[in-house]
PDB file of N, H, CA, C and O in Angstrom:
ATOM      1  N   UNK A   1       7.028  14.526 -22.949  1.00  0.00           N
ATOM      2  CA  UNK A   1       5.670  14.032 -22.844  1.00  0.00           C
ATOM      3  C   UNK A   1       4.933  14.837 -21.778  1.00  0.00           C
ATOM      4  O   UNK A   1       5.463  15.064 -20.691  1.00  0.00           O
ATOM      5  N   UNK A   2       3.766  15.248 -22.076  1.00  0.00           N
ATOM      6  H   UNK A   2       3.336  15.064 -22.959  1.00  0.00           H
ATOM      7  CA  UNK A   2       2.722  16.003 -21.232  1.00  0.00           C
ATOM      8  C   UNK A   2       2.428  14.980 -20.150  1.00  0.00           C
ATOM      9  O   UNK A   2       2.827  15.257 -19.019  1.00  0.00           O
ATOM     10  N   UNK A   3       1.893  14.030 -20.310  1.00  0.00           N
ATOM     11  H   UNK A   3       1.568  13.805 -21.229  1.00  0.00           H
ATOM     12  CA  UNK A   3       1.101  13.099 -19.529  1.00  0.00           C
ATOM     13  C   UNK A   3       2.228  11.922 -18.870  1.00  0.00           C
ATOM     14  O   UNK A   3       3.207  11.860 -19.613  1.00  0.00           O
ATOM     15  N   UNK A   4       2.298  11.349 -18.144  1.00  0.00           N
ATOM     16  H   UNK A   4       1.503  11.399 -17.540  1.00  0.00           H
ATOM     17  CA  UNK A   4       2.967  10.504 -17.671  1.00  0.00           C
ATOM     18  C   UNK A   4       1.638   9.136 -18.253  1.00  0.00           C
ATOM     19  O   UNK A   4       1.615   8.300 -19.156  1.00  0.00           O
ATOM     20  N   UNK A   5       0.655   9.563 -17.101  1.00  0.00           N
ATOM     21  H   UNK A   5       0.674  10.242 -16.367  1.00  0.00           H
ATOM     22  CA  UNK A   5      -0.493   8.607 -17.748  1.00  0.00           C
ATOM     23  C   UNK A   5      -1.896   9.558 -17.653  1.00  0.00           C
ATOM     24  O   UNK A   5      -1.970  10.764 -17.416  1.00  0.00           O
ATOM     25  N   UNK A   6      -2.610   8.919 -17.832  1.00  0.00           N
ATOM     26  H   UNK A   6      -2.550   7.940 -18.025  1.00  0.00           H
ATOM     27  CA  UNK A   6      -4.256   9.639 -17.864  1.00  0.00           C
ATOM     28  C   UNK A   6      -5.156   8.873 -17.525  1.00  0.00           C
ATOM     29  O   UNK A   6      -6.321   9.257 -17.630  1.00  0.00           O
ATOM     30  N   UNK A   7      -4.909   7.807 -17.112  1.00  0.00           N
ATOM     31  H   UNK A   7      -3.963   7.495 -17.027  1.00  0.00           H
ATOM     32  CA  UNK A   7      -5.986   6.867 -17.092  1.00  0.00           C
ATOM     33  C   UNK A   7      -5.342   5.819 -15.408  1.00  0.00           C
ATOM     34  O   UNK A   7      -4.225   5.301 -15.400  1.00  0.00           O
ATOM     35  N   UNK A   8      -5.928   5.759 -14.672  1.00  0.00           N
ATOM     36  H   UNK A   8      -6.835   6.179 -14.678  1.00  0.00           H
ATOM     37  CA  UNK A   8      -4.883   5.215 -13.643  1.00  0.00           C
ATOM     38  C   UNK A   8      -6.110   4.393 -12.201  1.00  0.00           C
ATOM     39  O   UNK A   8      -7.114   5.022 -11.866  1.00  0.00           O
ATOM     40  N   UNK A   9      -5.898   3.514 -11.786  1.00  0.00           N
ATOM     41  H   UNK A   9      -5.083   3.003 -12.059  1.00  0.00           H
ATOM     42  CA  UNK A   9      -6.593   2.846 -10.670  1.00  0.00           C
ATOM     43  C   UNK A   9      -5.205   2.794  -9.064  1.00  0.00           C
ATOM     44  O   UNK A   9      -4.036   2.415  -9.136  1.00  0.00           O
ATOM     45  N   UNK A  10      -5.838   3.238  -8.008  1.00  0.00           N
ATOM     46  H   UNK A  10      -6.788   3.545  -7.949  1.00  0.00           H
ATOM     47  CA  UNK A  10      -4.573   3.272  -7.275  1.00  0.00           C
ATOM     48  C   UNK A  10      -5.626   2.362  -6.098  1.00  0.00           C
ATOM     49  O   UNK A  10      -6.840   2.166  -6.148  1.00  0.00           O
ATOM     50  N   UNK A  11      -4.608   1.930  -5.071  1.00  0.00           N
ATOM     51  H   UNK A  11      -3.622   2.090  -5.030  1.00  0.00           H
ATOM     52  CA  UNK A  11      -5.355   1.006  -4.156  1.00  0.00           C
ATOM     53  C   UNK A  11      -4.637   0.977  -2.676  1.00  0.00           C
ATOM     54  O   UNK A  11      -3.419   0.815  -2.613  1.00  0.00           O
ATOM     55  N   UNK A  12      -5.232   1.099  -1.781  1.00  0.00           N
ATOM     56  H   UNK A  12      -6.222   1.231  -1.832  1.00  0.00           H
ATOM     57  CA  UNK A  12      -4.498   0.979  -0.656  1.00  0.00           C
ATOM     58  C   UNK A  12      -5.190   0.150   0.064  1.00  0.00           C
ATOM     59  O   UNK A  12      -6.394   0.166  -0.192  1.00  0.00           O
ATOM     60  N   UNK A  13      -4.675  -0.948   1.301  1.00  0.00           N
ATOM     61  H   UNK A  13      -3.697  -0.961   1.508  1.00  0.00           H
ATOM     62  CA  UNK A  13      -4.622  -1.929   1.947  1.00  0.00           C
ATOM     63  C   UNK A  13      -4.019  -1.593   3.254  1.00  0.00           C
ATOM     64  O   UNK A  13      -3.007  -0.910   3.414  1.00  0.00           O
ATOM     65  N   UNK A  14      -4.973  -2.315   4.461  1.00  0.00           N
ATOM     66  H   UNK A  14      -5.795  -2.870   4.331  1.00  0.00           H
ATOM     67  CA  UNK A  14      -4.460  -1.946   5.469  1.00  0.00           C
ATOM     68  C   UNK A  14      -4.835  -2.755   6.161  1.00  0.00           C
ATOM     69  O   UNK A  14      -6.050  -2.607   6.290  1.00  0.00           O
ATOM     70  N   UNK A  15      -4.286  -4.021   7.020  1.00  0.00           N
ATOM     71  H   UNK A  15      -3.299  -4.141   6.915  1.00  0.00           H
ATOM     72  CA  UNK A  15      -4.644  -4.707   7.640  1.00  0.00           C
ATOM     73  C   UNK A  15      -3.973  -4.587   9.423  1.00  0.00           C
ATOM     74  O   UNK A  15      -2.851  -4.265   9.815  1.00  0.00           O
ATOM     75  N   UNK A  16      -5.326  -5.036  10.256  1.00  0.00           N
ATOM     76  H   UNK A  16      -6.237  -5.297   9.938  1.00  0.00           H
ATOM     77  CA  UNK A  16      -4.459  -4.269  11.734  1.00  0.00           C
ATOM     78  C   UNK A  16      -4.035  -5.808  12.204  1.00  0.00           C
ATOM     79  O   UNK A  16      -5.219  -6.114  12.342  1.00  0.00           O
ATOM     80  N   UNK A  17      -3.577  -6.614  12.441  1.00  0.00           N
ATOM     81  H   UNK A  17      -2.615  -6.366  12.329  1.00  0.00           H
ATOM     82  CA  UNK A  17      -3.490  -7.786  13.070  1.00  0.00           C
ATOM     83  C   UNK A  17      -3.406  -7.897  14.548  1.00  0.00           C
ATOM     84  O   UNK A  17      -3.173  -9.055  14.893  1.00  0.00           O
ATOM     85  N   UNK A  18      -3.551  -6.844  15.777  1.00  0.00           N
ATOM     86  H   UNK A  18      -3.741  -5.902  15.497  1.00  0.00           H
ATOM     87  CA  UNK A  18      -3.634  -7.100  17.341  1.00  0.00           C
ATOM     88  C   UNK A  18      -2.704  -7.470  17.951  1.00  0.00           C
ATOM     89  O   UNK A  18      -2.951  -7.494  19.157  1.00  0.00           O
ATOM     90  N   UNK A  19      -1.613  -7.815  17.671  1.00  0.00           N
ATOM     91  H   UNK A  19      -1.413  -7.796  16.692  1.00  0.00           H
ATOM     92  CA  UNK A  19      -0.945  -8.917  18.324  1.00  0.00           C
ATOM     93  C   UNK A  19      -0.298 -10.174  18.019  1.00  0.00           C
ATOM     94  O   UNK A  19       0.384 -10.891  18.752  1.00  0.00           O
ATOM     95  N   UNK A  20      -0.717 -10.352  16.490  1.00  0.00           N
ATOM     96  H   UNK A  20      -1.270  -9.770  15.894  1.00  0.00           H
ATOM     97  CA  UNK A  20      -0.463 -11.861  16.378  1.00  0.00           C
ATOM     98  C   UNK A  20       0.595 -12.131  16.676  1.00  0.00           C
ATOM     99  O   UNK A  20       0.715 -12.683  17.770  1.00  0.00           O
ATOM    100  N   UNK A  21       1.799 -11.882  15.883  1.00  0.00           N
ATOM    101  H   UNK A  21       1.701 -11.433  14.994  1.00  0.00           H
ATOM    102  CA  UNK A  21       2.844 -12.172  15.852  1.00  0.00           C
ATOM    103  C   UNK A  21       3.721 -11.773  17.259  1.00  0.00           C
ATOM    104  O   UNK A  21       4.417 -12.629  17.804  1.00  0.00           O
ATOM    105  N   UNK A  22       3.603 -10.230  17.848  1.00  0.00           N
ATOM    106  H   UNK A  22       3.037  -9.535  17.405  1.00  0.00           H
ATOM    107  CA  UNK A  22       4.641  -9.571  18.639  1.00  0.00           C
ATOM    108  C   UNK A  22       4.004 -10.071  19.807  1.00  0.00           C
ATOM    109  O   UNK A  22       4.609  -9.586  20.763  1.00  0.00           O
ATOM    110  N   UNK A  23       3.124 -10.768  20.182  1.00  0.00           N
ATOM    111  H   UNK A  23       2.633 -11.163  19.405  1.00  0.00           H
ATOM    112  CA  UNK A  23       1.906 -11.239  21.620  1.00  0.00           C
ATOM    113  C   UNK A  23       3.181 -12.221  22.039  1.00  0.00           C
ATOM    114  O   UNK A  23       3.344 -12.193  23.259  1.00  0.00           O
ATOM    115  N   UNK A  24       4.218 -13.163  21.284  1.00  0.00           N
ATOM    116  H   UNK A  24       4.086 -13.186  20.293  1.00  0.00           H
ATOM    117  CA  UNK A  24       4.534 -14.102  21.827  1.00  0.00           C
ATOM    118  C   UNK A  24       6.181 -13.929  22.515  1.00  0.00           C
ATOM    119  O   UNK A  24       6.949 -14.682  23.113  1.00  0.00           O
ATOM    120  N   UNK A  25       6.217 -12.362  22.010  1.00  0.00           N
ATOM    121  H   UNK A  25       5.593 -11.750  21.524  1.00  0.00           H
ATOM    122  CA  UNK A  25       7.684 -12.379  22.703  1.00  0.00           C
ATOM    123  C   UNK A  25       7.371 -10.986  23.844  1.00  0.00           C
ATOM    124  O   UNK A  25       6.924  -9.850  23.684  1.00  0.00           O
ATOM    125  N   UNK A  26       7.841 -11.727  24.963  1.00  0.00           N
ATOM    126  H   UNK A  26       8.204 -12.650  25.093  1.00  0.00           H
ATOM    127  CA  UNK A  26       7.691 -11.110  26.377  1.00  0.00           C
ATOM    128  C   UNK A  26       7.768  -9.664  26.433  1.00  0.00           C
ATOM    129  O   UNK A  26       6.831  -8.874  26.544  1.00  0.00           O
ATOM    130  N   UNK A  27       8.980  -9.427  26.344  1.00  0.00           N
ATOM    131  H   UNK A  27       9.741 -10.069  26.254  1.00  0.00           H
ATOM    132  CA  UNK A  27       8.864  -7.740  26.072  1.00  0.00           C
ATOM    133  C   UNK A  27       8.566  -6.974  25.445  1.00  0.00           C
ATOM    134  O   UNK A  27       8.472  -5.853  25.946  1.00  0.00           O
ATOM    135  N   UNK A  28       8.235  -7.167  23.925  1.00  0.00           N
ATOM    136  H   UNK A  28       8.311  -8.077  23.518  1.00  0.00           H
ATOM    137  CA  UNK A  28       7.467  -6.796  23.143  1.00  0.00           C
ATOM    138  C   UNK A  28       5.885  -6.745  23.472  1.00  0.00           C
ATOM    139  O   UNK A  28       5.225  -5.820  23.001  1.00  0.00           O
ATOM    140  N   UNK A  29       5.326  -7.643  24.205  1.00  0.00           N
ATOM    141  H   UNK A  29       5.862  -8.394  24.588  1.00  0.00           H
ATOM    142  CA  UNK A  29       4.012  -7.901  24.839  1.00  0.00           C
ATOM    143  C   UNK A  29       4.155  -7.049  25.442  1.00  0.00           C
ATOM    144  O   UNK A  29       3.867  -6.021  24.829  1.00  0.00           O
ATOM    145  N   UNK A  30       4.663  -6.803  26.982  1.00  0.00           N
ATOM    146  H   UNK A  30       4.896  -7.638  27.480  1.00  0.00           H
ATOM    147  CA  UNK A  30       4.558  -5.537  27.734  1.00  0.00           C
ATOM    148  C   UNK A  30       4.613  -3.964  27.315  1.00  0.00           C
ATOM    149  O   UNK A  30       4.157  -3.040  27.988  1.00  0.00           O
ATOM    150  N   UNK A  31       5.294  -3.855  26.014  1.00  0.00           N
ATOM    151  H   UNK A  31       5.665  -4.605  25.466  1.00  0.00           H
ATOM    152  CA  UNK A  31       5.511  -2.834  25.217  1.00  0.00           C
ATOM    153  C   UNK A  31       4.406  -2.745  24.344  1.00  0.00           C
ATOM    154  O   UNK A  31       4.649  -2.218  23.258  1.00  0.00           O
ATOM    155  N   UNK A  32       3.383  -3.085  24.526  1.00  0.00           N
ATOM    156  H   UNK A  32       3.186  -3.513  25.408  1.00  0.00           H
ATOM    157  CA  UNK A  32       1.785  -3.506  23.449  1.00  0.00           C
ATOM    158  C   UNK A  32       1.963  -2.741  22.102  1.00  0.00           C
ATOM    159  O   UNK A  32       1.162  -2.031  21.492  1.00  0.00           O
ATOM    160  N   UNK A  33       3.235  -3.090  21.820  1.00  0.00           N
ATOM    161  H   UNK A  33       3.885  -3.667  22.315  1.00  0.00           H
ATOM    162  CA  UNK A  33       2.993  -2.974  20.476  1.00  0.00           C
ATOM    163  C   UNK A  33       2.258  -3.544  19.815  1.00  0.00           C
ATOM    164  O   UNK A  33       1.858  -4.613  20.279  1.00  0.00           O
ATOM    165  N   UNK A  34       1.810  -3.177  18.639  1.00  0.00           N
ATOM    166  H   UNK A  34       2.134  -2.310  18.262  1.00  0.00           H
ATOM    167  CA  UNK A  34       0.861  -4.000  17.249  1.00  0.00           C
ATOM    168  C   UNK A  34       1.633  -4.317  16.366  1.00  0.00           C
ATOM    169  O   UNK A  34       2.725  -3.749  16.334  1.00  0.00           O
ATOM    170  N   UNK A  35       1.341  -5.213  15.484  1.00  0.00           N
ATOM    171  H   UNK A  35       0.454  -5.675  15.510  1.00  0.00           H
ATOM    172  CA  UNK A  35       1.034  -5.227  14.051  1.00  0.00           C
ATOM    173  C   UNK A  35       0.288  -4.765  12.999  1.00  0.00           C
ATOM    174  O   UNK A  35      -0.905  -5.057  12.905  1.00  0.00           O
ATOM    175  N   UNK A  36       0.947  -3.964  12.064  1.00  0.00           N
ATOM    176  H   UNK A  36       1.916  -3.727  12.141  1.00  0.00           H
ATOM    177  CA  UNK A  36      -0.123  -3.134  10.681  1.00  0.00           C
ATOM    178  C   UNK A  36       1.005  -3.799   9.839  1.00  0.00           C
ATOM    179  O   UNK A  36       2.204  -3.995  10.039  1.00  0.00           O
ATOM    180  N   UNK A  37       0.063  -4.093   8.717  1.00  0.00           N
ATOM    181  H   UNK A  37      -0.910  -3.933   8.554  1.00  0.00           H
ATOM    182  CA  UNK A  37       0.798  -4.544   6.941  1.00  0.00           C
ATOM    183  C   UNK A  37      -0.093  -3.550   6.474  1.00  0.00           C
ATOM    184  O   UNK A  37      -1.183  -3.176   6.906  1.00  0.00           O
ATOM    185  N   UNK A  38       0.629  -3.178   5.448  1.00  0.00           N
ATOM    186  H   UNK A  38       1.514  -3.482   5.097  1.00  0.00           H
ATOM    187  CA  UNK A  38       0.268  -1.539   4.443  1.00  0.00           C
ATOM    188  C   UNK A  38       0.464  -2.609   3.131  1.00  0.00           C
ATOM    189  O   UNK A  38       1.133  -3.630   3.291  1.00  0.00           O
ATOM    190  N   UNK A  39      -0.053  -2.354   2.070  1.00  0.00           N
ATOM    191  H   UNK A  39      -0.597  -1.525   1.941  1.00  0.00           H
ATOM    192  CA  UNK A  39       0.494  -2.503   0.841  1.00  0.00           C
ATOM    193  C   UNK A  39      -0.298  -0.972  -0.116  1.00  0.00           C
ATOM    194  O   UNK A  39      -1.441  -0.597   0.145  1.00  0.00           O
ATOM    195  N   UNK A  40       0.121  -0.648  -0.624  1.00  0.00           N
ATOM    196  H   UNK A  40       1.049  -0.953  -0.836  1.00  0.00           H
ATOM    197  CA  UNK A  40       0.232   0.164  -1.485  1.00  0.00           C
ATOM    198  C   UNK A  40       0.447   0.012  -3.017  1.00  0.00           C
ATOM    199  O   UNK A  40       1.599  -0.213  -3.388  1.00  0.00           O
ATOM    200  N   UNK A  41      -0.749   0.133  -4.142  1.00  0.00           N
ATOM    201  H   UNK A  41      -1.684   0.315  -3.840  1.00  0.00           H
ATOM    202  CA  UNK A  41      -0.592   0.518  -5.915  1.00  0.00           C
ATOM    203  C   UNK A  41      -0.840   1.558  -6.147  1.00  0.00           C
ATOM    204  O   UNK A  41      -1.266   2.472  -5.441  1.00  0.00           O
ATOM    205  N   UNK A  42      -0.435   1.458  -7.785  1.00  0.00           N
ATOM    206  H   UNK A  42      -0.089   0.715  -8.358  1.00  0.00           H
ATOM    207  CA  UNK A  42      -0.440   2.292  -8.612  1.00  0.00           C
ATOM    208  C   UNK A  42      -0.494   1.810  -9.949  1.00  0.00           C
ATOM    209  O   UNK A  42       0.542   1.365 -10.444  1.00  0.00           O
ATOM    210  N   UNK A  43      -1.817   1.838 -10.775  1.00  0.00           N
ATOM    211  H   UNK A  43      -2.659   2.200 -10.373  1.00  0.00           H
ATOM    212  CA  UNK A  43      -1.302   1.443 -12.253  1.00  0.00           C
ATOM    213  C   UNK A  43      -2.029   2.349 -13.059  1.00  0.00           C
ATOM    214  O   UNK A  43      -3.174   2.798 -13.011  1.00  0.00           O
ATOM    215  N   UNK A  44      -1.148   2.485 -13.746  1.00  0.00           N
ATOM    216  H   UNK A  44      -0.217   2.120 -13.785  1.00  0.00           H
ATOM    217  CA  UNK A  44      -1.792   3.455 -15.046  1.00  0.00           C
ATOM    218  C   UNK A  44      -1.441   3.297 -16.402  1.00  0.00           C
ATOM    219  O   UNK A  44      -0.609   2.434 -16.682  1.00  0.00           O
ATOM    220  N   UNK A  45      -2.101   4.214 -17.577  1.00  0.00           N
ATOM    221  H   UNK A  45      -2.777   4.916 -17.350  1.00  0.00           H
ATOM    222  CA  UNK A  45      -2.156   3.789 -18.843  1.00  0.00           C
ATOM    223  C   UNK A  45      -2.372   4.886 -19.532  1.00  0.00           C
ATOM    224  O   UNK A  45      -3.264   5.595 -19.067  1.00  0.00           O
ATOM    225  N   UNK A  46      -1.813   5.294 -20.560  1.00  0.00           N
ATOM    226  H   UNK A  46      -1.087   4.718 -20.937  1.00  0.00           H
ATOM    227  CA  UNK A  46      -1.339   6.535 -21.229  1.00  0.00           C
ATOM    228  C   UNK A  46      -2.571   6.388 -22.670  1.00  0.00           C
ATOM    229  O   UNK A  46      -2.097   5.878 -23.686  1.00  0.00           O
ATOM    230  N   UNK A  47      -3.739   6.726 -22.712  1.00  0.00           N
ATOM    231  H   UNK A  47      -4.124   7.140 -21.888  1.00  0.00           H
ATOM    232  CA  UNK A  47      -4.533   6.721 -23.944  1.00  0.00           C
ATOM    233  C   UNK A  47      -3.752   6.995 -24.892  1.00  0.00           C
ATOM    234  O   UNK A  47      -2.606   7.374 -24.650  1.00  0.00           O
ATOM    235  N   UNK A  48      -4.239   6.851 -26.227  1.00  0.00           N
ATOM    236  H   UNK A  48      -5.170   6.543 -26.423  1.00  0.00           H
ATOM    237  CA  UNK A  48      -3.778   7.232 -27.375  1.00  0.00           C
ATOM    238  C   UNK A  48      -4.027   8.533 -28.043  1.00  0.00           C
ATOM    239  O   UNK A  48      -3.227   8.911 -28.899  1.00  0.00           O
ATOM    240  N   UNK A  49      -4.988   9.205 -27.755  1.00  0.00           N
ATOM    241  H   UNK A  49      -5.638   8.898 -27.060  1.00  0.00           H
ATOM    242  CA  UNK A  49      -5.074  10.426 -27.962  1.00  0.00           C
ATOM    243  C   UNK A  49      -4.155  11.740 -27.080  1.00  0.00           C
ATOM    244  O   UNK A  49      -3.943  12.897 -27.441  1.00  0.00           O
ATOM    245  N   UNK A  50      -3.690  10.938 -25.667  1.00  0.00           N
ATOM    246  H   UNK A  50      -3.862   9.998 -25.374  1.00  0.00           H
ATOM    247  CA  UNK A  50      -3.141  11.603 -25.297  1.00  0.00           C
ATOM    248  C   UNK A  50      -1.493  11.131 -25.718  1.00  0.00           C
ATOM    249  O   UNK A  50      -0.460  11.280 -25.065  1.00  0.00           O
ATOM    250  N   UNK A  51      -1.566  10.922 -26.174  1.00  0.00           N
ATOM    251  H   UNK A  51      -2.405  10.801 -26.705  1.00  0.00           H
ATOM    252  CA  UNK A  51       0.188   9.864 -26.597  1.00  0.00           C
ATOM    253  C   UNK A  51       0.615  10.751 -28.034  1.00  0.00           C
ATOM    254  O   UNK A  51      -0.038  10.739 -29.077  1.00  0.00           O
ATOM    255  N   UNK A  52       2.202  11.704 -27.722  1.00  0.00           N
ATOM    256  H   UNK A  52       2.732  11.714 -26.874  1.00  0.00           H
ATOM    257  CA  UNK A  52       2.621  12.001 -28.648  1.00  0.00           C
ATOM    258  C   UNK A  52       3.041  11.611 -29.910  1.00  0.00           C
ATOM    259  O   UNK A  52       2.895  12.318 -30.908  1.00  0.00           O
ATOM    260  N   UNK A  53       3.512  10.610 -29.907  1.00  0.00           N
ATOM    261  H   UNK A  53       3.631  10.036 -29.097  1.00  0.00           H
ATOM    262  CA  UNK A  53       4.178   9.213 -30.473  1.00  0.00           C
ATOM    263  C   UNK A  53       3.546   8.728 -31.865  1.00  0.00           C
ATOM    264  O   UNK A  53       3.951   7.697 -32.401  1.00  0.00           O
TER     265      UNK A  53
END
């Protein structure tokens, strides 16, 4: 197959949160670490004109 897909929507997400979670344990606080959540897509769809099949 030529194409895997041809037609495709991708999306990325990035949320910073400050502190929430790592703020409440002591050494981690002094170490100011953060919090980031990533999520990451991918969807796609193979037309029919491009489809060997």
């Amino acid at each position: 197959m030529e194409f895997i897909n041809d037609e495709y929507a991708s999306w990325d997400l990035t949320y910073n949160m400050n502190g929430l979670i790592l703020n409440s344990i002591p050494l981690i606080k002094k170490l100011k670490w953060r919090e980031v959540v990533t999520f990451r897509g991918l969807f796609g769809n193979l037309t029919n004109k491009n489809n060997p099949i």
